[in-house]
Residue frames as qw, qx, qy, qz and C-alpha x, y, z in Angstrom:
[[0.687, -0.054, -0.600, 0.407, -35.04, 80.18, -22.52],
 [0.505, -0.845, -0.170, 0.038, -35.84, 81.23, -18.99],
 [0.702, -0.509, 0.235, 0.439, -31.53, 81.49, -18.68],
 [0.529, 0.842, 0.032, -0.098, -29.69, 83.71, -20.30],
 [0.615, -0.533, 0.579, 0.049, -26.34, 82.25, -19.57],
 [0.688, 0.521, -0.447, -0.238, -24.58, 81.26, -22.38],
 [0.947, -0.307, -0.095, -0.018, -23.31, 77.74, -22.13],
 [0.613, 0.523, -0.320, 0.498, -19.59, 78.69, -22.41],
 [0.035, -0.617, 0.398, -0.678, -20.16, 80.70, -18.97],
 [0.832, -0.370, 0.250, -0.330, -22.28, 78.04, -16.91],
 [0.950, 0.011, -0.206, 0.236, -19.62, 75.55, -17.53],
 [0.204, 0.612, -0.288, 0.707, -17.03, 78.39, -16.05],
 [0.437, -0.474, 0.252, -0.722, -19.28, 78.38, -13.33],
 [0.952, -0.175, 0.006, -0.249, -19.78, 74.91, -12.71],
 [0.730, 0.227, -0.452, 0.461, -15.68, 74.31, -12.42],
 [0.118, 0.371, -0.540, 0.746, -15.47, 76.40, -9.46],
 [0.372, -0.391, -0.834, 0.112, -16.95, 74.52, -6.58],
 [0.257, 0.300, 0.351, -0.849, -18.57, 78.22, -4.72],
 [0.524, 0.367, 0.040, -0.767, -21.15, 78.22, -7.86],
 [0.025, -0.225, 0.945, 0.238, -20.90, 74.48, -9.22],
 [0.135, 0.399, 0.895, -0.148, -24.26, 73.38, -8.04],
 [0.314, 0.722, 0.212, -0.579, -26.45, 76.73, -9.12],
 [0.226, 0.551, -0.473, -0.649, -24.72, 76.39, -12.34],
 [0.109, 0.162, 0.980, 0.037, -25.73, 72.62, -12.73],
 [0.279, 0.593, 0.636, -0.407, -29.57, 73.63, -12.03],
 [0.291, 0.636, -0.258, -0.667, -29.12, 76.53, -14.90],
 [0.219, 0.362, -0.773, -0.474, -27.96, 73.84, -17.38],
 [0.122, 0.385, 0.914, -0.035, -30.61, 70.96, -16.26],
 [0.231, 0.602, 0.412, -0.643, -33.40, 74.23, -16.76],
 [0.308, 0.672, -0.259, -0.621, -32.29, 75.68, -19.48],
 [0.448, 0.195, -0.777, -0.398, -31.98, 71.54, -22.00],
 [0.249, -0.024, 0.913, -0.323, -34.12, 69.53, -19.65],
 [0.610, 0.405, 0.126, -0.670, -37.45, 70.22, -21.84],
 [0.462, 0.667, -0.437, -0.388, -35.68, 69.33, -24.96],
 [0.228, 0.354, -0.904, 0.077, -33.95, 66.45, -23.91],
 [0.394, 0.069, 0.837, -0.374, -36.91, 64.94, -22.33],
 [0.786, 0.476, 0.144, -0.369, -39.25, 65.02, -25.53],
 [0.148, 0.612, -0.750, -0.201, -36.03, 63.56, -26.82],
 [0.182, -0.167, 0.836, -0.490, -36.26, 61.13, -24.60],
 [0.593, 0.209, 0.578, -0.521, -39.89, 60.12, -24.64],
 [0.701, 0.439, -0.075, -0.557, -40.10, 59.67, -28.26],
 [0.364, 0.425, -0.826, -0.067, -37.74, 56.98, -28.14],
 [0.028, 0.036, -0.903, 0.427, -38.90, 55.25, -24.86],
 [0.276, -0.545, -0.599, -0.517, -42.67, 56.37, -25.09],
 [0.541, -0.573, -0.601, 0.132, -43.35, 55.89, -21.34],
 [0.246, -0.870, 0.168, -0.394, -43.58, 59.47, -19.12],
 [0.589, -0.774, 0.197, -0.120, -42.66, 57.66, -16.41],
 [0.886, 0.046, 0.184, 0.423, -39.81, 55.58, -18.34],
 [0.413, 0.575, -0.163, 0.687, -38.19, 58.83, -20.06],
 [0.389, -0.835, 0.251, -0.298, -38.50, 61.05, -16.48],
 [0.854, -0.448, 0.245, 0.099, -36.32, 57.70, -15.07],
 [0.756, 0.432, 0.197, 0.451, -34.08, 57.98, -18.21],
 [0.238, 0.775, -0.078, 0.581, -33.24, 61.75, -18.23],
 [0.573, -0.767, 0.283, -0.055, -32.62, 61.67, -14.23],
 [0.905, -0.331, 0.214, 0.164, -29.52, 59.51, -15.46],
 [0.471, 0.767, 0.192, 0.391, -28.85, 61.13, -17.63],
 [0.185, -0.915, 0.221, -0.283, -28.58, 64.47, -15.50],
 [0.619, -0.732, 0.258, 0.124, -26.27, 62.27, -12.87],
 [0.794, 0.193, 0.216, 0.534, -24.09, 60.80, -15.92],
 [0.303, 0.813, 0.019, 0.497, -23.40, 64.79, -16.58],
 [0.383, -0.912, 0.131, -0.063, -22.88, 65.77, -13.25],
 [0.758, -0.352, 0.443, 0.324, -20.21, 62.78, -12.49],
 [0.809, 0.219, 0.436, 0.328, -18.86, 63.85, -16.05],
 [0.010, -0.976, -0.214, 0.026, -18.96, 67.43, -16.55],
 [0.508, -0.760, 0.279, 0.294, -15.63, 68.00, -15.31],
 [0.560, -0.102, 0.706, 0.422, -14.31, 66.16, -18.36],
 [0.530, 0.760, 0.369, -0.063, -16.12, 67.68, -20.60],
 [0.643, -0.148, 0.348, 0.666, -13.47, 68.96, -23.41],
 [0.209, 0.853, 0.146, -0.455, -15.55, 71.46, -25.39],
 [0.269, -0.243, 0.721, 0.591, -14.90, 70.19, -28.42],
 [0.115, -0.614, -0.536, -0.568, -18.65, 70.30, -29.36],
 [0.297, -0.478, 0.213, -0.799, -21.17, 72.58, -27.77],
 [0.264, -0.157, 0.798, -0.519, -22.49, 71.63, -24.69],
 [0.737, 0.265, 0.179, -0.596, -26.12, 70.50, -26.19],
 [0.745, 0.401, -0.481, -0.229, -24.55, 67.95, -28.46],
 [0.199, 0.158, -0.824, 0.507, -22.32, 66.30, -25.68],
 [0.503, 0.081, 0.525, -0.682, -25.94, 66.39, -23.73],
 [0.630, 0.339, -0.235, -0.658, -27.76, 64.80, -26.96],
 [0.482, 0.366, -0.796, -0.014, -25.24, 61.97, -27.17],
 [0.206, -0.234, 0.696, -0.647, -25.83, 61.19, -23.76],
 [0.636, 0.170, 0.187, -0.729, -29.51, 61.18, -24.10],
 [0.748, 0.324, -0.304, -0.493, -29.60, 59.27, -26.96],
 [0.397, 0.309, -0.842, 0.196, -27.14, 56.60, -25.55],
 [0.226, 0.104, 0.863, -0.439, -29.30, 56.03, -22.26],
 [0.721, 0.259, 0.211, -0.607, -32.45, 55.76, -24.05],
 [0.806, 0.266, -0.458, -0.266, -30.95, 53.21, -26.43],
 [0.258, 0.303, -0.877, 0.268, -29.32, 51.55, -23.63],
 [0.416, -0.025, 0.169, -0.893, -32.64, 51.73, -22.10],
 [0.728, 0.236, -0.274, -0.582, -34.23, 49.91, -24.65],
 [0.467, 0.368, -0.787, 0.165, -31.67, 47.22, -24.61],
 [0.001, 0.052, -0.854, 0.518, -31.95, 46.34, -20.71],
 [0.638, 0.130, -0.049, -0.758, -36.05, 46.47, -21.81],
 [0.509, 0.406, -0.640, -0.408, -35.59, 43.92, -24.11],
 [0.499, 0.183, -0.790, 0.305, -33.36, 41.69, -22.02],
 [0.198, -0.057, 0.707, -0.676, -35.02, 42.03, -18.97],
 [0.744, 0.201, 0.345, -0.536, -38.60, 40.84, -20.59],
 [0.128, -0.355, 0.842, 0.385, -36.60, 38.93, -23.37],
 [0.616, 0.530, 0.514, -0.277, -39.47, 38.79, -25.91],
 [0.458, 0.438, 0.497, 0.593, -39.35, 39.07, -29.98],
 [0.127, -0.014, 0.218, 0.968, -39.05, 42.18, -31.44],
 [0.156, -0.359, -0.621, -0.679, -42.26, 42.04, -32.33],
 [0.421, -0.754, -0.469, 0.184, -44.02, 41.34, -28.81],
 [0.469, -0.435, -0.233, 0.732, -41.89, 44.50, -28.12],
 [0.058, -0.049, -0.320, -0.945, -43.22, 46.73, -30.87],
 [0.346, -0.599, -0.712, -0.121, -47.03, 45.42, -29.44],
 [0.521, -0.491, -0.441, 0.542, -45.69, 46.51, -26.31],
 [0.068, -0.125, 0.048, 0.989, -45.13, 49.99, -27.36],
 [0.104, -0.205, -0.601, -0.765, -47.71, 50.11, -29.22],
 [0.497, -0.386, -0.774, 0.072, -49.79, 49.41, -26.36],
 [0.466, -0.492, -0.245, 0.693, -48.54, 51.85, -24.36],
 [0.006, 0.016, 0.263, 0.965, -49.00, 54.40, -26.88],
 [0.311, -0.296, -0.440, -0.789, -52.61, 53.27, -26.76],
 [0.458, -0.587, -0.657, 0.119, -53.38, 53.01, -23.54],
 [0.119, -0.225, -0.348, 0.902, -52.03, 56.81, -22.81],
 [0.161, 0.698, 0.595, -0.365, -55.44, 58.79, -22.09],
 [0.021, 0.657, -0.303, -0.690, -54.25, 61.21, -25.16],
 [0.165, -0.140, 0.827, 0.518, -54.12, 58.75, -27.56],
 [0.579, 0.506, 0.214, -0.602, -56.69, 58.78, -30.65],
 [0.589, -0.101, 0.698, 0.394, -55.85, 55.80, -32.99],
 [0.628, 0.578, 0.364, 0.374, -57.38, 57.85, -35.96],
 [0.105, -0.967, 0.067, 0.224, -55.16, 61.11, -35.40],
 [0.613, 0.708, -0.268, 0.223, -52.41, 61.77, -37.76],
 [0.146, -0.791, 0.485, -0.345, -49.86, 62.16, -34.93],
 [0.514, -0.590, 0.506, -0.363, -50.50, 59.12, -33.70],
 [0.904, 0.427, 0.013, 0.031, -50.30, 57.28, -36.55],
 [0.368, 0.860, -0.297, 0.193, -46.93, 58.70, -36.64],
 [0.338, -0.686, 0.562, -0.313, -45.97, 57.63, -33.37],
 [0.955, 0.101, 0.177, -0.214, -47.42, 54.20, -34.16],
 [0.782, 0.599, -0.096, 0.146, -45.34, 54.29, -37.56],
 [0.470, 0.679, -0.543, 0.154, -41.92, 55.29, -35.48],
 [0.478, -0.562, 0.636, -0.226, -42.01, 52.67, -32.98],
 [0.910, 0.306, 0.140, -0.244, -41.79, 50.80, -35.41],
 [0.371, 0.839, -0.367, 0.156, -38.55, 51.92, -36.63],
 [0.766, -0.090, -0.431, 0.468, -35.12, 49.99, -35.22],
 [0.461, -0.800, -0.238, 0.301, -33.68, 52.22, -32.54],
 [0.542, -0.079, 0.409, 0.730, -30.98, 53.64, -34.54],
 [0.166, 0.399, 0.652, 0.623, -33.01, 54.75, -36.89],
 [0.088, -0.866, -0.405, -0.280, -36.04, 56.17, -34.93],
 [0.493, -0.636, -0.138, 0.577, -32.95, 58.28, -32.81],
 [0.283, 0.045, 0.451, 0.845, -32.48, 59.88, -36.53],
 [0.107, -0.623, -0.521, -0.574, -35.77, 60.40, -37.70],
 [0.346, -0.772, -0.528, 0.076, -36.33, 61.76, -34.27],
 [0.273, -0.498, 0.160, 0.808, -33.41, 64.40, -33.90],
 [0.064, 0.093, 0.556, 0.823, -34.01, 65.47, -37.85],
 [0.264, -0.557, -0.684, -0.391, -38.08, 65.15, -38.03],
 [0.389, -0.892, -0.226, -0.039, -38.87, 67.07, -34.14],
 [0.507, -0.647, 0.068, 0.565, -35.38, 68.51, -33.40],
 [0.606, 0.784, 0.129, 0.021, -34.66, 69.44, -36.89],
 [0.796, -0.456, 0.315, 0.245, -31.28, 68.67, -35.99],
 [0.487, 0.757, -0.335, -0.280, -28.61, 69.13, -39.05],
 [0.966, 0.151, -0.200, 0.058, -27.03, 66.49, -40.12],
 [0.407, 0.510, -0.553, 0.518, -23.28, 67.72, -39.44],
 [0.158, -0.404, 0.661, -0.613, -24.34, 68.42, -35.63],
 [0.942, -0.031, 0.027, -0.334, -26.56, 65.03, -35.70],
 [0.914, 0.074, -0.277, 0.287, -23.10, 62.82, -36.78],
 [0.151, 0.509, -0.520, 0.669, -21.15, 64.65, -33.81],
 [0.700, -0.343, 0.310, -0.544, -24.30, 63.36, -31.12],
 [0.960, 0.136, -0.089, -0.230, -24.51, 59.89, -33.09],
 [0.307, -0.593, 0.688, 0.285, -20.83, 59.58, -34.01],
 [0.616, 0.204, 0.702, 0.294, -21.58, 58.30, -37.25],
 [0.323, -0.085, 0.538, 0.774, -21.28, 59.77, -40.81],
 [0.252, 0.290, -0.009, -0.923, -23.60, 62.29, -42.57],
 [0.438, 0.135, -0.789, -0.409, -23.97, 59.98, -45.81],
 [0.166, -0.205, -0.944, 0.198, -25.16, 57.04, -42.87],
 [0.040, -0.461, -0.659, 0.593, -27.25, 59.38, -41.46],
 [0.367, 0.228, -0.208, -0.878, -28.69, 60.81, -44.46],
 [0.456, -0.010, -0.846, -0.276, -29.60, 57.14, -46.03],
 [0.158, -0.271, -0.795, 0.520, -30.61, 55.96, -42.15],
 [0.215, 0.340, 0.436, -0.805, -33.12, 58.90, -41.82],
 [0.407, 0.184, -0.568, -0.692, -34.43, 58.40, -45.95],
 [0.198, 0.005, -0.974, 0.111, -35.25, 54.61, -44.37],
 [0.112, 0.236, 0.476, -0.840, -37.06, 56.40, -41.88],
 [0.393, 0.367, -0.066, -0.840, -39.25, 58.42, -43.68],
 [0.481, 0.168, -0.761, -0.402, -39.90, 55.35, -46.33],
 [0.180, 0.004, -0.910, 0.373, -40.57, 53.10, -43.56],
 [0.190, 0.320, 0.554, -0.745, -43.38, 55.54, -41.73],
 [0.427, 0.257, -0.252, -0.830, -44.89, 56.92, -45.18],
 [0.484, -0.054, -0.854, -0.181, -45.57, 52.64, -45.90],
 [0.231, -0.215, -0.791, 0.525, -47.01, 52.32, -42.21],
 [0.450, 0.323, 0.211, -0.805, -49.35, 55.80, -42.12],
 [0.447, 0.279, -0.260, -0.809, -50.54, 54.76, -45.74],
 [0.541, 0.080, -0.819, -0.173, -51.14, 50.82, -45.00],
 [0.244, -0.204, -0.888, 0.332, -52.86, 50.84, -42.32]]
C-alpha cells in the first residue's frame, strides 16, 4: 500500500473537517484497487464497475461520519461494494427486463467482446462459468475464490451466516467445476 496510515487514524482524520478531505483521498487510494476488481467481477463491464465504485465512494463519504467501528473499515467498505453491485444488477435487469437467461447471454457477450478475451483460456472459462452463478452466490465465490476472504469476516460484509456461506460458496464451486468441464 502506497499509505501507510492505518485505518483507525484516517478515520480520526477524516472527523475533523481541517484534514477530512485529504483523509478521504488516503482511504479511496489506499481500497479503491481492491474494491474495484471486486466490483468488476460481479458487473463485468470497466465502464459499469468504474460507475459502480464512484457510488460507492459518495455512499462513504455521505456516510462515514456514522461509521461505528464495529468492523474494520474494509469490511464496512466490502458491504457497500457488494450491495451497489447487486443493486446494480437489479436496476440492469429491470431496466432491460429480459429472462435471466438473455441476461447471462448478455454477460457473456460482454465478456466476449472485451479485446482480452480468449474463449479457450482457462480464466475465461472461469469467468464464463461465474456469470453464470446467481448474484448471491457469485458475491461469495468472488470474495472467498480472488479475495480469499474468511468466512467469519465474509458473514460480517454479507450479513449472513458462516454455515450459509460455506454451503453458498460449495454451490459455487460445484456449479463452475460442471460449466469449465461441460463445455
Amino acid at each position: 500500500m502506497a499509505d501507510h496510515l492505518d485505518d483507525k487514524e484516517l478515520l480520526f482524520q477524516f472527523k475533523n473537517e481541517a484534514t477530512r478531505e485529504p483523509a478521504f483521498t488516503r482511504i479511496i487510494k489506499k481500497y479503491q484497487e481492491k474494491l474495484y476488481w471486486h466490483i468488476r467481477r460481479m458487473v463485468v463491464d470497466h465502464e459499469d464497475a468504474n460507475d459502480v465504485l464512484q457510488n460507492m465512494f459518495i455512499k462513504v463519504w455521505k456516510n462515514l461520519d456514522n461509521f461505528r467501528e464495529d468492523s474494520q473499515l474494509y469490511t464496512w467498505l466490502y458491504r457497500i461494494a457488494t450491495n451497489e453491485s447487486l443493486s446494480f444488477i437489479e436496476q440492469q435487469k429491470k431496466r432491460s427486463s429480459v429472462s435471466l437467461s438473455d441476461e447471462e447471454s448478455h454477460l457473456s457477450n460482454k465478456l466476449q467482446a472485451d479485446k482480452h478475451f480468449d474463449g479457450n483460456k482457462l480464466e475465461w472459462k472461469l469467468q464464463l462459468a461465474i456469470q453464470q452463478l446467481p448474484e448471491k452466490q457469485r458475491a461469495v465465490f468472488n470474495l472467498r475464490y480472488f479475495d480469499e476472504m474468511p468466512y467469519e469476516e465474509m458473514s460480517r460484509v454479507l450479513e449472513t451466516s458462516e454455515g450459509a456461506l460455506k454451503a453458498s460458496y460449495h454451490h459455487a464451486v460445484k456449479k463452475i467445476e460442471d460449466y469449465i468441464l461441460n463445455r
